[in-house]
Structure formats: C-alpha cells, structure tokens
TILO-709337 format. One record per residue (C-alpha): residue number from 1; x, y, z; residue in three letters. Coordinates in nm, 4 decimals. Example, Ala and Ser with C-alpha at 12.3 -4.5 7.8 and 13.67 -1.06 7.14 Angstrom:
# residues 2
   seq          X          Y          Z   type
     1     1.2300    -0.4500     0.7800    ala
     2     1.3670    -0.1060     0.7140    ser
***
This chain:
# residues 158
   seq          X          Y          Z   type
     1     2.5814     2.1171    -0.5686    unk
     2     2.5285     2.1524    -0.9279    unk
     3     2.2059     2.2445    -1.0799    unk
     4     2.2202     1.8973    -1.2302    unk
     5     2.2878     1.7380    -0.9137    unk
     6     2.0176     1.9434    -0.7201    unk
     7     1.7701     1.8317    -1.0567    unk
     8     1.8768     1.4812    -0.9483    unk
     9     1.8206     1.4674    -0.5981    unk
    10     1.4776     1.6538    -0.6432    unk
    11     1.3710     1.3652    -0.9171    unk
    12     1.4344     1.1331    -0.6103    unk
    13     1.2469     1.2625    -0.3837    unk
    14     1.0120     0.9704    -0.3940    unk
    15     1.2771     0.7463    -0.3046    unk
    16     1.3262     0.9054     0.0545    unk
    17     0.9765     0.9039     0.1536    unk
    18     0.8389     0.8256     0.5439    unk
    19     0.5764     0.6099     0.5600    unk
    20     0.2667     0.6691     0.7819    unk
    21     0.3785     0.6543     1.1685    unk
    22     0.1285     0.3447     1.2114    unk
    23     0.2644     0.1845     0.8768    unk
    24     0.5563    -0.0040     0.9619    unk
    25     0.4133    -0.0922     1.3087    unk
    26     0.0898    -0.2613     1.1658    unk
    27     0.2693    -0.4133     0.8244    unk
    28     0.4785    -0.6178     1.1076    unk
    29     0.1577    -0.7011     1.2519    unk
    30    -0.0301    -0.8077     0.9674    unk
    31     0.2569    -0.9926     0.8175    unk
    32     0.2154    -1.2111     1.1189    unk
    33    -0.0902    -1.3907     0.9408    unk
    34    -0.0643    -1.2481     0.5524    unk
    35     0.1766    -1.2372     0.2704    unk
    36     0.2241    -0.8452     0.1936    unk
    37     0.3163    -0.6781    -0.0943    unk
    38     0.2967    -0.3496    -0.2202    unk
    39     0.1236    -0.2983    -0.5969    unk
    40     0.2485     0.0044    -0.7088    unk
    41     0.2554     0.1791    -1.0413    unk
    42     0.6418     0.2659    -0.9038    unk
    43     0.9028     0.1279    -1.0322    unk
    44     1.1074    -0.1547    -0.8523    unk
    45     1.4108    -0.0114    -0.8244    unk
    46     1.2014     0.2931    -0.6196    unk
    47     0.9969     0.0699    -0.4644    unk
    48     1.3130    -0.1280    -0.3243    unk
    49     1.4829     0.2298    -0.2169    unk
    50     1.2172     0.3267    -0.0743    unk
    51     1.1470     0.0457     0.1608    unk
    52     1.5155    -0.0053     0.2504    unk
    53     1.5251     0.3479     0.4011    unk
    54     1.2042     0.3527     0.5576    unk
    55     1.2336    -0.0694     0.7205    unk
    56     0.8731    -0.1863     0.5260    unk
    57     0.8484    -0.5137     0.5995    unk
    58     0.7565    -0.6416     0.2748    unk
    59     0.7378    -1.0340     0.1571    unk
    60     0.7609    -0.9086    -0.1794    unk
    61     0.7663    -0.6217    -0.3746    unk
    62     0.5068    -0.6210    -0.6641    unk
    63     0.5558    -0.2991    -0.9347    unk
    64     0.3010    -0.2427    -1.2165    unk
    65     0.6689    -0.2936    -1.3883    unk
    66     0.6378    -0.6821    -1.3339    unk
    67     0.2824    -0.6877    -1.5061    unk
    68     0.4167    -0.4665    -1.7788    unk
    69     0.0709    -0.2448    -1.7427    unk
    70     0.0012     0.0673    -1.4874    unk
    71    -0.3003     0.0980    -1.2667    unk
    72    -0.6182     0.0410    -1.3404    unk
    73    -0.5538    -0.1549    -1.6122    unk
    74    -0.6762    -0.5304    -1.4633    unk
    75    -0.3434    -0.7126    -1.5760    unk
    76    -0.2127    -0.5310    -1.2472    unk
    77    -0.5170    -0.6246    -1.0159    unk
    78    -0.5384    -0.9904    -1.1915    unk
    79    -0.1635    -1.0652    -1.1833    unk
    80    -0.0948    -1.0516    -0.7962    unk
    81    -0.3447    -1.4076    -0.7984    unk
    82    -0.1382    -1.5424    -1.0666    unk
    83     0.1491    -1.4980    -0.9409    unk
    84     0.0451    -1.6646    -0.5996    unk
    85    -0.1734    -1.8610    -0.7985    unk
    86    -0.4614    -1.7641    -0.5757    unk
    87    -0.8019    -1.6701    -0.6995    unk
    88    -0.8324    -1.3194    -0.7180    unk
    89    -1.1056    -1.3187    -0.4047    unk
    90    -0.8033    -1.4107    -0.2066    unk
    91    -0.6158    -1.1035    -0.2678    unk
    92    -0.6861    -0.7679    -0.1040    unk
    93    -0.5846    -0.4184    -0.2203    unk
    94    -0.5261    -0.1677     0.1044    unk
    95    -0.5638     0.1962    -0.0282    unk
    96    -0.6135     0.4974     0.0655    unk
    97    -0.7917     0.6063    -0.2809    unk
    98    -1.0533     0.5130    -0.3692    unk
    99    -1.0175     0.5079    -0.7322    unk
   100    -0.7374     0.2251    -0.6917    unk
   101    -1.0178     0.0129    -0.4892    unk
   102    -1.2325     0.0718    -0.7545    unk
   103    -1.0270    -0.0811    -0.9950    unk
   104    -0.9443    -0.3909    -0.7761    unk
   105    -1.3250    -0.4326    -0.6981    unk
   106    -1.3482    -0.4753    -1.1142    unk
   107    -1.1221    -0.7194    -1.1214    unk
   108    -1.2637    -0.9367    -0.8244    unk
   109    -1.0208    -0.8520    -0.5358    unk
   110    -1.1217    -0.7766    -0.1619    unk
   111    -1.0652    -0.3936    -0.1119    unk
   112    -1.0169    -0.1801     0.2079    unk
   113    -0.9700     0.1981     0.2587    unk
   114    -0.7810     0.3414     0.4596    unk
   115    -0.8196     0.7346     0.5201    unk
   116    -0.5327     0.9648     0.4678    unk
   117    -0.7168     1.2960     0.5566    unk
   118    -0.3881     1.4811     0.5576    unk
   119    -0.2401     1.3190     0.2246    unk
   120    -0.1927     1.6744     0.0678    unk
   121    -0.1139     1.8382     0.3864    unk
   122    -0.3193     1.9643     0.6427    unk
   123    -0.4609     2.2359     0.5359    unk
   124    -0.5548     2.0565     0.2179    unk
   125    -0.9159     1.8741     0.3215    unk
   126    -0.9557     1.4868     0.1541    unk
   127    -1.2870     1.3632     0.1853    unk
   128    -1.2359     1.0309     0.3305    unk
   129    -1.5868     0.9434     0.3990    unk
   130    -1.6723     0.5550     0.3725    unk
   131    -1.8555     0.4627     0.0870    unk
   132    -2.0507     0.1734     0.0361    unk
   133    -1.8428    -0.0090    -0.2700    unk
   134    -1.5620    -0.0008     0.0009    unk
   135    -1.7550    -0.1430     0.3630    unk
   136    -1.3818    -0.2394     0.4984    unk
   137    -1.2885     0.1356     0.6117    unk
   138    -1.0335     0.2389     0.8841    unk
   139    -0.9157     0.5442     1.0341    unk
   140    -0.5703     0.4045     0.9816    unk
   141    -0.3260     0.0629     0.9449    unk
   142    -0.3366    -0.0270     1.3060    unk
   143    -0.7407    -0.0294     1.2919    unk
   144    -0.6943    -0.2447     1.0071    unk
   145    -0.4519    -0.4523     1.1647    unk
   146    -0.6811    -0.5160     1.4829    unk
   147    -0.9843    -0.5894     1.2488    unk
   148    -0.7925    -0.8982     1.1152    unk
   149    -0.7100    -0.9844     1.5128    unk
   150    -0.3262    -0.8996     1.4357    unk
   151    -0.2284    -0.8796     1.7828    unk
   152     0.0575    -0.6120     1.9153    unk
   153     0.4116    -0.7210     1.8596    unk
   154     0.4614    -0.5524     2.2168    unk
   155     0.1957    -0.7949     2.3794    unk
   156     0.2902    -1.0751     2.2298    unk
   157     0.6444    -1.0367     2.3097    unk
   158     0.5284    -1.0832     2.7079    unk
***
C-alpha cells in the first residue's frame, strides 16, 4: 500500500467504527416506540458508511450537514423539530457528553446521558457522574431502553 493509500484508509477510520455492544440491541428496541436519528456534526456520507457496516437501525440519518451549522450552534438542536415539525420538547438528544446535552437543553429539547466511562480507553478515567441539568442518566442504552418500557426483542419474539 502506498503512503497515499495508507493516508487514505487512516482518514477513514471513522467510517469503520463499532458501536457500543448494547447499541444496536437497544436502538432496535427503542425504535419499537420512537423515530431515531442520529444528530451528528459528521458528515452524511460518514454517517451512512458508518451505519451500513455496523447494522444501526436508523429511521433517518440527521448530519449537522443538513442544517448547514455544527454543534452547539441551536440551528442543529432546533432543526430536528422542524423537520418533524414537532415542538422542540418532543425531541430528545441521547449523549454521552455532556456538553452536547447542554446545548440541546438551550434550545428546549429533552436530554439524557448516557455514560461512556471507557470512551478514551480504559485506562483513561471519564467522569460520568450524573448531574442535575441532565436527571435522565443511564449506565448504558439498554437502561435507557427499559426506562422507556422498550421491551426485549428476544421476549417479545415468544
């Protein structure tokens, strides 16, 4: 491989990304009741690789791209209910930073954290301690998934 092809496939990296072991099982769970989306400051065209590859069950895939602004700016938070034409209350933004939450919180939107205590690798501590601009906290997507009664796929396959 050529240094330029090596440059590539390093610049890609984001595009072959696993998702969280409990994502894909509670996104099929909580699409069972919810339109989801991600709302990424990624580009569409990542976004799309990325969720091919890794089987996220998206409705839709919602890039800072379409609202022509990055995160925090509001146009991003704001847009998702205008596209849906929804009031902003009826949108919530799953993170698992709290500075993104923050942001939604601004703009009206429900918020809820999710902790990622070994986002930069496990010897790399994240303080994911709740905090009380963000009461909807879980110790991961399936807890968040049973808070909104989601039940199993498994189960309710019997």
């Amino acid at each position: 491989m050529t240094l330029e092809e090596q440059l590539a496939h390093l610049n890609k990296v984001w595009h072959r990304l696993t998702p969280w072991p409990d994502a894909v099982p509670a996104l099929r769970r909580l699409k069972t009741k919810f339109v989801i989306a991600p709302l990424s400051n990624g580009g569409i065209g990542l976004l799309t690789n990325l969720s091919k590859r890794a089987d996220l069950p998206w409705d839709v895939i919602l890039s800072a791209e379409v609202f022509r602004a990055y995160k925090p700016d509001p146009r991003v938070y704001t847009g998702v209910g205008k596209l849906f034409d929804i009031p902003n209350e009826q949108v919530m933004l799953v993170a698992a930073h709290h500075s993104d939450l923050d942001g939604a919180k601004k703009c009206g939107l429900q918020t809820a954290y999710i902790e990622r205590a070994a986002e930069f690798g496990a010897d790399v501590p994240k303080d994911v301690a709740p905090r009380p601009e963000h009461p909807l906290h879980f110790r991961d997507m399936e807890a968040l998934a049973d808070w909104f009664g989601c039940a199993s796929l498994e189960r309710a396959k019997l």
